[in-house]
N, CA, C and O of each residue as an XYZ file, in Angstrom:
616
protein
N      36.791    141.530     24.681
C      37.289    142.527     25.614
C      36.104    143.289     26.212
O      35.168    143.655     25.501
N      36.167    143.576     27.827
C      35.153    143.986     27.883
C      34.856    145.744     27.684
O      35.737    146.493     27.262
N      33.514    146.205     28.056
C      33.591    147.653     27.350
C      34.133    148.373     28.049
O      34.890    149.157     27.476
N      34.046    148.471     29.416
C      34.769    149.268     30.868
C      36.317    148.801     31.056
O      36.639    147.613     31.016
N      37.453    150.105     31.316
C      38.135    149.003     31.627
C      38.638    150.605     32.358
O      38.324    151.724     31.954
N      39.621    150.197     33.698
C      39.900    151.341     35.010
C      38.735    151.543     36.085
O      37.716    150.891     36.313
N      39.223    152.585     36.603
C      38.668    152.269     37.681
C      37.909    153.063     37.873
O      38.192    154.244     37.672
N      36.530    152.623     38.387
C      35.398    153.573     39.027
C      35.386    153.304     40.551
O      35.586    152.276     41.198
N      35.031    154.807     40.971
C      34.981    154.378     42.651
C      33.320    154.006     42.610
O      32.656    154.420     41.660
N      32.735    153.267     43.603
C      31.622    152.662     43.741
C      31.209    152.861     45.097
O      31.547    152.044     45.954
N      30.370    154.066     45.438
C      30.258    154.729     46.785
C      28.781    154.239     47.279
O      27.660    154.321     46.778
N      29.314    153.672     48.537
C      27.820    153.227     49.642
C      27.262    154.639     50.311
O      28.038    155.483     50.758
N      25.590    154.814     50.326
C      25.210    155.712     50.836
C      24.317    155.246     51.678
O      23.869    154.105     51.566
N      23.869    156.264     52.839
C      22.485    155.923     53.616
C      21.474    156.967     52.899
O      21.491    158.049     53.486
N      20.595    156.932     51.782
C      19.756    157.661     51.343
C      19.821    157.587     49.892
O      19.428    158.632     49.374
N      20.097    156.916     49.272
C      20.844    157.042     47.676
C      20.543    157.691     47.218
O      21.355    158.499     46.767
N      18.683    157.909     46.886
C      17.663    158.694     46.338
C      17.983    160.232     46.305
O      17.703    160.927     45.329
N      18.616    160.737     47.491
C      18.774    161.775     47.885
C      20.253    162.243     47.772
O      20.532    163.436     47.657
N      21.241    161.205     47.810
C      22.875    161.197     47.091
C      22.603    161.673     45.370
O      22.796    162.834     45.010
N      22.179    160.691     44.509
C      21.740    161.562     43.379
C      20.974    162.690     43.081
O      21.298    163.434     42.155
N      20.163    162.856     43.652
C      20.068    164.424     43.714
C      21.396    165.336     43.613
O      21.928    166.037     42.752
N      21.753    164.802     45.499
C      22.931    166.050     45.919
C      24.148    165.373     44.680
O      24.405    166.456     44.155
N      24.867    164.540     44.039
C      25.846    164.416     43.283
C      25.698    165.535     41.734
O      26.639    166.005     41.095
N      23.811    165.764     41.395
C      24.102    166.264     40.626
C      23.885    167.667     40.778
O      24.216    168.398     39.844
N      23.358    168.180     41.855
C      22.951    169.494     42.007
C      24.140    169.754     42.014
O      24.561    170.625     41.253
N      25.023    169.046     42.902
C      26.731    169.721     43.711
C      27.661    170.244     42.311
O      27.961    171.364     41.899
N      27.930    168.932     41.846
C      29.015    168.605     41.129
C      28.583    168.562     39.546
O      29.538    168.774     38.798
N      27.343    168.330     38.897
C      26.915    168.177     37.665
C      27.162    166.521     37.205
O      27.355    166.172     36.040
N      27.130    165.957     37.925
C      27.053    164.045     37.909
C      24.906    164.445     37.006
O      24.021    165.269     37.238
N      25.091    163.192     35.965
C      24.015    162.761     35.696
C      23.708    161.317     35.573
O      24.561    160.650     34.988
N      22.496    160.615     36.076
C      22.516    159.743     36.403
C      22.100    158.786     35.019
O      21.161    159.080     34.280
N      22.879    157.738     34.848
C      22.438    156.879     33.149
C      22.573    155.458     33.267
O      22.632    154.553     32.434
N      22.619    155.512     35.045
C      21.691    154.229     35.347
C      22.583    152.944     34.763
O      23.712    153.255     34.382
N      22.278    151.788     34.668
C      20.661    151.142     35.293
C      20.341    151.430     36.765
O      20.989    150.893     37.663
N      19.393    152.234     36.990
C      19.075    152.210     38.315
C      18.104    150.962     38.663
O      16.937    150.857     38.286
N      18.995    149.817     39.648
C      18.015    148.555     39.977
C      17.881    148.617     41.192
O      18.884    148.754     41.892
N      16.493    148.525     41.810
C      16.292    148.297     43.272
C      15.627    146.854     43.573
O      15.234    145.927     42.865
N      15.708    147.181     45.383
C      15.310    145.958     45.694
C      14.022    145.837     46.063
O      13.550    146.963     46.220
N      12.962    144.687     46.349
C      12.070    144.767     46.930
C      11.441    145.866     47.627
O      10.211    145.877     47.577
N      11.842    146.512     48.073
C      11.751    147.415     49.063
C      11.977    149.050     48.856
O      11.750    150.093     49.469
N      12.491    148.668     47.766
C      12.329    150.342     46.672
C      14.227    150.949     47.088
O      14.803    151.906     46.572
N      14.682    150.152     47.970
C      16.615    150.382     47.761
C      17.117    149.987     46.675
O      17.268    148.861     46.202
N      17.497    151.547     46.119
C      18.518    151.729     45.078
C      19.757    150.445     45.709
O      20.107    150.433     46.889
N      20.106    149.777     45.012
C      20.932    148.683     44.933
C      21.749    149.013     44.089
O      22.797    148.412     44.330
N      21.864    149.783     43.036
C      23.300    149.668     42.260
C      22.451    150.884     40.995
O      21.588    150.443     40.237
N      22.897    152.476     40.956
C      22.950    153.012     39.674
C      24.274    153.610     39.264
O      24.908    154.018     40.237
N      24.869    153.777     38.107
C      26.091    155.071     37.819
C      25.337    156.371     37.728
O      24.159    156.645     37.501
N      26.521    157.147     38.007
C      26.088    158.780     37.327
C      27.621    159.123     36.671
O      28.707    158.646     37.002
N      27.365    159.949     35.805
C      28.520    160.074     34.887
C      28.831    161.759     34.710
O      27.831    162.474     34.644
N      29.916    162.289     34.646
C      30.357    163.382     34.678
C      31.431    163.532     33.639
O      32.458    162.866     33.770
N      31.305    164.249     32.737
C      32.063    164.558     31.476
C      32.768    162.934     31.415
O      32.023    162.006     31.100
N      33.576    162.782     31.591
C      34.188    161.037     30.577
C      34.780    160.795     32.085
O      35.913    160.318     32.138
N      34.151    161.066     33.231
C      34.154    159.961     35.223
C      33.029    159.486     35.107
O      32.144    159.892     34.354
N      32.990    158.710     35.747
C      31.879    157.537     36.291
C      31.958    157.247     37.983
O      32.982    156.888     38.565
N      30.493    157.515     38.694
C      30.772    156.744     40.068
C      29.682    156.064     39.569
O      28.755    156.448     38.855
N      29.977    154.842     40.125
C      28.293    154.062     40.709
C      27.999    154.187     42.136
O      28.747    154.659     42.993
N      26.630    153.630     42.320
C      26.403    153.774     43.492
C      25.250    152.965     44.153
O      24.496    152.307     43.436
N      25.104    152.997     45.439
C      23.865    152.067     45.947
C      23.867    152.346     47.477
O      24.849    152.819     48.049
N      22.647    152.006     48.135
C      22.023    152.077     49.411
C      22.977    150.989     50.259
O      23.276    149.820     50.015
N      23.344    151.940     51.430
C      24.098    150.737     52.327
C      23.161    149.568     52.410
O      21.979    149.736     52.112
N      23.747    148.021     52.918
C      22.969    147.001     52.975
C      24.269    146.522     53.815
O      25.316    146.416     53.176
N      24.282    146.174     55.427
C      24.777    145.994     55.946
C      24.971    144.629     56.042
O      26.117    144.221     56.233
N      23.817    143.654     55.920
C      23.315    142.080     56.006
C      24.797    141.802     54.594
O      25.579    140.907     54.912
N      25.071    142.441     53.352
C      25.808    142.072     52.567
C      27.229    142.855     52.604
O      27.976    143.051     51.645
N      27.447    143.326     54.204
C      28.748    143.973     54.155
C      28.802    145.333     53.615
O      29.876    145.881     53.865
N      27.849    146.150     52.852
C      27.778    147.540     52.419
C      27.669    148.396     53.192
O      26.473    148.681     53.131
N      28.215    149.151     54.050
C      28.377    150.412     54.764
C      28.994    151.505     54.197
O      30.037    151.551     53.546
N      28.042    152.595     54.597
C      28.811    153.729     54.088
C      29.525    154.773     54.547
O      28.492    154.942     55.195
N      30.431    155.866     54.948
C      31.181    156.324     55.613
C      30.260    156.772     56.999
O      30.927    156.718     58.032
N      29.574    156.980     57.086
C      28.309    157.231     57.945
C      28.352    156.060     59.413
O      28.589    156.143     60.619
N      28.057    155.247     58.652
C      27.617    153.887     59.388
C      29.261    153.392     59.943
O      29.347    152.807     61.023
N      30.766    153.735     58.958
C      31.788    153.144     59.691
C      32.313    154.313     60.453
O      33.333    154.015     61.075
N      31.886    155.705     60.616
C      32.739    156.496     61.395
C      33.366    157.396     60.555
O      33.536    158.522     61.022
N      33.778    157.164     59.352
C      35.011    157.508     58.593
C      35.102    156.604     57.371
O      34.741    155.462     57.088
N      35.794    157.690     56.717
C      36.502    156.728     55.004
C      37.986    157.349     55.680
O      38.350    158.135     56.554
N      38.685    156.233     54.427
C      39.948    156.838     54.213
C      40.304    156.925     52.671
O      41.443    156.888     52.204
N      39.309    157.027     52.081
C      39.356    157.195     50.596
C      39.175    158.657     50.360
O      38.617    159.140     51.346
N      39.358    159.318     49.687
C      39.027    160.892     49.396
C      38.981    160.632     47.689
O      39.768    159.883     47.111
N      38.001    161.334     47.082
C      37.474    161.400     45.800
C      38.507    162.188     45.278
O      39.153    162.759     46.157
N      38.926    162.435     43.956
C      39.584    164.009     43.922
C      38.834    164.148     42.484
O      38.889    163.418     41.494
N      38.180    165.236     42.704
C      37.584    166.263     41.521
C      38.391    166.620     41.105
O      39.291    166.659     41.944
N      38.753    167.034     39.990
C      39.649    167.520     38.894
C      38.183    168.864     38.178
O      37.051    168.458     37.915
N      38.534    170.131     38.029
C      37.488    170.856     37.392
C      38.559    171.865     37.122
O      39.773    171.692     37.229
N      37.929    172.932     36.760
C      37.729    174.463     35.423
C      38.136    175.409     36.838
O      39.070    176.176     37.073
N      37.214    175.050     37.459
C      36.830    175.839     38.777
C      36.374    175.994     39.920
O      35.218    176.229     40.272
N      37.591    175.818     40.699
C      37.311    175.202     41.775
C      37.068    176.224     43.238
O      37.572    176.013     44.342
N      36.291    177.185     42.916
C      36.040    177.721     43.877
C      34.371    177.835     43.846
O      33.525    177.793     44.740
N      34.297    178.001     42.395
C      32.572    177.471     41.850
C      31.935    175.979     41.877
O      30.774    175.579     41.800
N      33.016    175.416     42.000
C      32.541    173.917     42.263
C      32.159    173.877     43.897
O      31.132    173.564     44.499
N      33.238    174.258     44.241
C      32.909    174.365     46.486
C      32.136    174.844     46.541
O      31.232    174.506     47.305
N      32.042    176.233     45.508
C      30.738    176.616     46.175
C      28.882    176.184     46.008
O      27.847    176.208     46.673
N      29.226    175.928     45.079
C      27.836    174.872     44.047
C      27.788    173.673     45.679
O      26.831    173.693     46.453
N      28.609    173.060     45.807
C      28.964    171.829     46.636
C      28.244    172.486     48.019
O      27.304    171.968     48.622
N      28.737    173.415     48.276
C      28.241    173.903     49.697
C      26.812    174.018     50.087
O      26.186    173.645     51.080
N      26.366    174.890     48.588
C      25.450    175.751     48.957
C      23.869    174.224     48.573
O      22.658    174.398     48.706
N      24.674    172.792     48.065
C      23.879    172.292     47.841
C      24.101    170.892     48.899
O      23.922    169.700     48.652
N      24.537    171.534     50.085
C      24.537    170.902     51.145
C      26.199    170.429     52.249
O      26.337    170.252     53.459
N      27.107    170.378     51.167
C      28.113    170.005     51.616
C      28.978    170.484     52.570
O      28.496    171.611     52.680
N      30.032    170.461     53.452
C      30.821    171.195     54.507
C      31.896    171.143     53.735
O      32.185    170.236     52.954
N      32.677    172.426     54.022
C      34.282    172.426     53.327
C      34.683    172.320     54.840
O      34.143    172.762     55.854
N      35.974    171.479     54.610
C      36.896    170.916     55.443
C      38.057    171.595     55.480
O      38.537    172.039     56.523
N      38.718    171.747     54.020
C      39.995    172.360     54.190
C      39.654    173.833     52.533
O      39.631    173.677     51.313
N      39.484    174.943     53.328
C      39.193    175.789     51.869
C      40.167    175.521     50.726
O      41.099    174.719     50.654
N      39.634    176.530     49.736
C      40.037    176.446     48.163
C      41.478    177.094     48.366
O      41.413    178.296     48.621
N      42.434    176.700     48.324
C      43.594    177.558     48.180
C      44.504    177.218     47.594
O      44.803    176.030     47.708
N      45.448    178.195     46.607
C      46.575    177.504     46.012
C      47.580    176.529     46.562
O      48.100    176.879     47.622
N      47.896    175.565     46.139
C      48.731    174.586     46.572
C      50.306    174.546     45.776
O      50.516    174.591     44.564
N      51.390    174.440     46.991
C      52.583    174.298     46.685
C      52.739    173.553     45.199
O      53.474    173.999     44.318
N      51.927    172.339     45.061
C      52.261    171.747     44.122
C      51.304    171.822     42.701
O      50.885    170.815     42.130
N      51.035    173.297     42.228
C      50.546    173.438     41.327
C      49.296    173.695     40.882
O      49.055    174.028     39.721
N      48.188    173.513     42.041
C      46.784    173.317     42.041
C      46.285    174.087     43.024
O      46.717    174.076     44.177
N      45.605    174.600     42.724
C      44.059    175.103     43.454
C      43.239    174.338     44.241
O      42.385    173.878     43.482
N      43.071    174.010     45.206
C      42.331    172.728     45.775
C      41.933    172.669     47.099
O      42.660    173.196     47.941
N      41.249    172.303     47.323
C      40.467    172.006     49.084
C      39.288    170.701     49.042
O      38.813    170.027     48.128
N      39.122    170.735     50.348
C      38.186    169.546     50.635
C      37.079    169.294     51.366
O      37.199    169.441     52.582
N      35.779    168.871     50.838
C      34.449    168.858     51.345
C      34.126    167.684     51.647
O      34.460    166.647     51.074
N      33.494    167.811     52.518
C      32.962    166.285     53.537
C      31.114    166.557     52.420
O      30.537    167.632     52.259
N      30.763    165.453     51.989
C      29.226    165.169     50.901
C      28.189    164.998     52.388
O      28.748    164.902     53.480
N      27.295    164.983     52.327
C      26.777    164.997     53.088
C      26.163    163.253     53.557
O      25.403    162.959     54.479
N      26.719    162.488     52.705
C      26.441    161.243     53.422
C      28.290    160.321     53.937
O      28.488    159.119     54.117
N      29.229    161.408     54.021
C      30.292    161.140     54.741
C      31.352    161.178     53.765
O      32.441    161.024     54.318
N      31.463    161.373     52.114
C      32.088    160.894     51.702
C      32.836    162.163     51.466
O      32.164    163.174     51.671
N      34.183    162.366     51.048
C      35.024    162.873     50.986
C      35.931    163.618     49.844
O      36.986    163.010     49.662
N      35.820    164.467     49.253
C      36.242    165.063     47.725
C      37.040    165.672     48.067
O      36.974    166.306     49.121
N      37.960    165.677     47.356
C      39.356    166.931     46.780
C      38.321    167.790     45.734
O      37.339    167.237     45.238
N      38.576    168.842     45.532
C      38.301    169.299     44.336
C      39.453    170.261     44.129
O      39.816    171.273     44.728
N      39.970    169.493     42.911
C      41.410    170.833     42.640
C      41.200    171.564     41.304
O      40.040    171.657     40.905
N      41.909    171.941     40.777
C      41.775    173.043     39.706
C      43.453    173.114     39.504
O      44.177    173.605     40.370
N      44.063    172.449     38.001
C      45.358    172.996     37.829
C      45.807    173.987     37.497
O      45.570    174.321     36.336
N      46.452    174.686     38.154
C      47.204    176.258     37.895
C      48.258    176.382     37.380
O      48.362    177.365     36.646
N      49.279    175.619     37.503
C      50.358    175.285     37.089
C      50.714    173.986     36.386
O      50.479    172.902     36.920
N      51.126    174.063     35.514
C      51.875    173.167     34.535
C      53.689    172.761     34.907
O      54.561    173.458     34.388
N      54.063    171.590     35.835
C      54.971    171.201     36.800
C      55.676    170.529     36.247
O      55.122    170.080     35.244
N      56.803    170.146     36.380
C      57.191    168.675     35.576
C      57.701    168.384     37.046
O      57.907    169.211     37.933
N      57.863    166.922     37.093
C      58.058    165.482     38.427
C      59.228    166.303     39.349
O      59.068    166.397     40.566
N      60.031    166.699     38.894
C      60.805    167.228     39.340
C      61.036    168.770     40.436
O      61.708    169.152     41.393
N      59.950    169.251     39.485
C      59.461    170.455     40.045
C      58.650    170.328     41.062
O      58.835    171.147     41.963
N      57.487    169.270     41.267
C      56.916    168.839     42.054
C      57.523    168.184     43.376
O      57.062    168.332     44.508
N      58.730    167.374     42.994
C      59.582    166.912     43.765
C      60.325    167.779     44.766
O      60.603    167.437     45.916
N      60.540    168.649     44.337
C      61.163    170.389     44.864
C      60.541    170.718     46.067
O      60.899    170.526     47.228
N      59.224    171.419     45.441
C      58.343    172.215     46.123
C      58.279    170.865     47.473
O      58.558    171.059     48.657
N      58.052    170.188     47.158
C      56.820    169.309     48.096
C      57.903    168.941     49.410
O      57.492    168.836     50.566
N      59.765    168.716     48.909
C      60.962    168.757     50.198
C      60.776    169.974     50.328
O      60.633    169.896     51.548
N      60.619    171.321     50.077
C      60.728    172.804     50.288
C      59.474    173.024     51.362
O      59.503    173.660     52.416
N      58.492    172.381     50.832
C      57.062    172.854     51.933
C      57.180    171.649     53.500
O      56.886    171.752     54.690
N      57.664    170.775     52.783
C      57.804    170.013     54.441
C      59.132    170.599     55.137
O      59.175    170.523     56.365
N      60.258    171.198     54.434
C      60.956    171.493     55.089
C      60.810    172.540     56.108
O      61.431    172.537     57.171
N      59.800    173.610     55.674
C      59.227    174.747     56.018
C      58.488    174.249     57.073
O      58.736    174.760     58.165
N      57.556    173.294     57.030
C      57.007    173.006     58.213
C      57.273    172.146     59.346
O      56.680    171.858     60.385
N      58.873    171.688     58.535
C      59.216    171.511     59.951
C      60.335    172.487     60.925
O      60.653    172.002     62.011
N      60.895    173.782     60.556
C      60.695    174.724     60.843
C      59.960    175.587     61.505
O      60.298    176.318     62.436
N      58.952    175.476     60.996
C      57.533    176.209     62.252
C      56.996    175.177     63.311
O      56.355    175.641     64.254
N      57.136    174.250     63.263
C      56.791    172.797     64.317
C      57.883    172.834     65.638
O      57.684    172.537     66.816
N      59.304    173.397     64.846
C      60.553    173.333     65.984
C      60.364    174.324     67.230
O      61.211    174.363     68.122
């Protein structure tokens, strides 16, 4: 059986060298590697690990199909941080380069949460749970808040 098993996201950057930096200044990611490059000194493939998450990561290489949100315009993937504190995390995130997109604010469905664009395109939730919900309750709120907005739309 092998030792990994779920899922890691595996994020293309233009700068890698400088993505690990900003992953750990931002967020507290440390890097435990293998960091392997190529000829040419491109990071090609390291992890960084954050309490029991894992991303890996590597230098776009377009010749092998690797682009990174940068180079396509856009992701449609969004990361979601899960933390303690999520207004200290945005702000750690900001002040170590990142743009908030949508601020920190309580959410209908239980969480604390907003969203920062990384500075090589990629895309984080960072929420914070406030509430303890059950499916149902969640189910509620979430017909209650679209109902509401479609109300203010009319």
């Amino acid at each position: 059986m092998a030792d990994r098993q779920g899922i890691t996201p595996y994020l293309t950057v233009n700068r890698a060298d400088e993505a690990i930096t900003f992953y750990e200044a931002a967020f507290g990611f440390v890097e435990t590697g293998p960091r392997l490059e190529d000829n040419q000194g491109n990071i090609i493939h390291t992890e960084l690990k954050l309490d029991e998450s894992s991303i890996m990561l590597a230098e776009e290489m377009p010749k092998f199909g690797n682009k990174g949100p940068k180079s396509l315009r856009g992701t449609s993937v969004r990361i979601n941080l899960q933390v303690e504190d999520a207004h200290g995390i945005a702000s750690r995130a900001q002040t170590a380069g990142a743009k908030l997109e949508a601020p920190i604010t309580d959410q209908f469905y239980g969480h604390r949460s907003g969203r920062l664009i990384d500075p090589f395109g990629h895309v984080w939730i960072i929420s914070q749970e406030i509430e303890k919900l059950t499916n149902e309750e969640i189910k509620r709120r979430t017909d209650d808040y679209f109902s509401e907005q479609e109300k203010t739309e009319s």
